[in-house]
C-alpha positions, 0 to 999 in steps of 0.5 A: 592407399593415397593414391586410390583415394585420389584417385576415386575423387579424380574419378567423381570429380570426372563425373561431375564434369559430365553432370555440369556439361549436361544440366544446363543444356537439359534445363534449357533444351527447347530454348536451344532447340529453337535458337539452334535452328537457324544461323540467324538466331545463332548469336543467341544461342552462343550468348547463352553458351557463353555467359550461362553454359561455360560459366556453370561448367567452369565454377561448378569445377571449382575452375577459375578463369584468368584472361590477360589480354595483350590485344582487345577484340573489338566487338562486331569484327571477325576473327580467326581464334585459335589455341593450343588443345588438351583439355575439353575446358578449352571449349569453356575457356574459349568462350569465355575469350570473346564475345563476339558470336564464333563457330568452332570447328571440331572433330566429330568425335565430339557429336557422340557425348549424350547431350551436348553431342546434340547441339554440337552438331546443330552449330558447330563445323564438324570435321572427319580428319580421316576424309579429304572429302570431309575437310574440303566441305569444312572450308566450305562451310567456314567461308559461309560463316565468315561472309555472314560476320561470325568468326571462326575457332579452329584448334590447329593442332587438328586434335589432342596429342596422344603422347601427353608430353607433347608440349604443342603439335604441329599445326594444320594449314586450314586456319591460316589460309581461310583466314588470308582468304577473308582478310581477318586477323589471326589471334592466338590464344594461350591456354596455360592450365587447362592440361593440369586442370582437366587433361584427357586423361581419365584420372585426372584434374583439380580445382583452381585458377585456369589462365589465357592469354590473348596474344597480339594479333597476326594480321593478314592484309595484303597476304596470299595463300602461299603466305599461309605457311609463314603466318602458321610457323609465327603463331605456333611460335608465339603460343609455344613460346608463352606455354614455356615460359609460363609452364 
């Protein structure tokens, strides 16, 4: 019996996951409309998904953020962000990371969400990880988004891991290699509770504190692309050494 009742709230608290996502971005629908139009207005846009949006979801959740930070961003840089993926609040929890104006790249899966698929389309760089086609046209796009001074947020596990008992999966090449292509420090970024919080498992998730962690940066100045392969083994250990001891 206690475990059907918690289950029915973990459903409802699902629910309201979904209600919160989509209010805002319904409220607010011509403003986005209009400040997702152009990359030019782009950094409008992602203020108000960072200090309305991703504010409402989290407390709404009951969710509250810790962000310790072990290296500052500096404002009006250009970064590669990346963090380990289990949990759509770390979509949230990303931009409440940094306030310098980054484009995530995603999987198109996400585009299919009512609501929030709309606008996810409209700015971010979405990827089919079943296309090399798809993925060279990423690389592509992401380079462009660089040269006009906005970072980039890729998740390099390239996805959530099926098997929930993985701890961290491997990680893809992408986000390293544009990131010595353009000279622009790595940052990993720990996310520590958001799995506990709000798994990809249907019947799941609690209120409470969810913690990041900005890990030092990984600089890539005078790196060649066949050094991407390196500096992708270092931040994967330094987020996979974090998520343990932490754990």
């Amino acid at each position: 019996m206690q475990k059907l009742i918690k289950g029915f709230f973990q459903l409802l608290y699902r629910i309201w996951f979904y209600l919160l996502m989509a209010l805002p971005i319904i409220v607010l629908f011509p403003l986005l409309l209009i400040l997702s139009s152009s990359e030019r207005l782009y950094p409008y846009f992602f203020w108000i998904a960072r200090n309305i949006w991703a504010n409402f979801v989290l407390y709404g959740m009951f969710l509250f953020p810790r962000i310790k930070r072990e290296q500052k961003l500096e404002k009006g840089e250009s970064y590669m962000l990346i963090g380990n993926h289990t949990s759509m609040m770390d979509i949230m929890m990303m931009l409440r990371v940094s306030k310098n104006p980054f484009v995530f790249v995603g999987k198109k899966e996400l585009s299919k969400i009512p609501i929030f698929g709309f606008f996810y389309r409209r700015v971010c760089i979405l990827v089919d990880r079943s296309s090399s086609k798809s993925r060279s046209a990423v690389y592509k796009r992401a380079q462009k988004r660089l040269n006009q001074g906005v970072s980039i947020c890729i998740f390099p596990e390239g996805g959530v891991p099926d098997d929930i008992t993985v701890v961290l999966d491997s990680f893809k090449d992408g986000a390293f290699r544009l990131a010595i292509e353009h000279q622009i420090p790595v940052v990993p970024i720990v996310f520590l509770d958001n799995k506990k919080r709000f798994s990809y498992e249907f019947f799941s998730g609690s209120p409470g504190k969810t913690r990041a962690v900005v890990m030092p940066f990984i600089q890539t100045e005078n790196l060649k692309s066949s050094d991407a392969s390196e500096i992708k083994q270092e931040s994967r250990e330094l987020i996979l050494d974090k998520l343990i001891a932490e754990g």
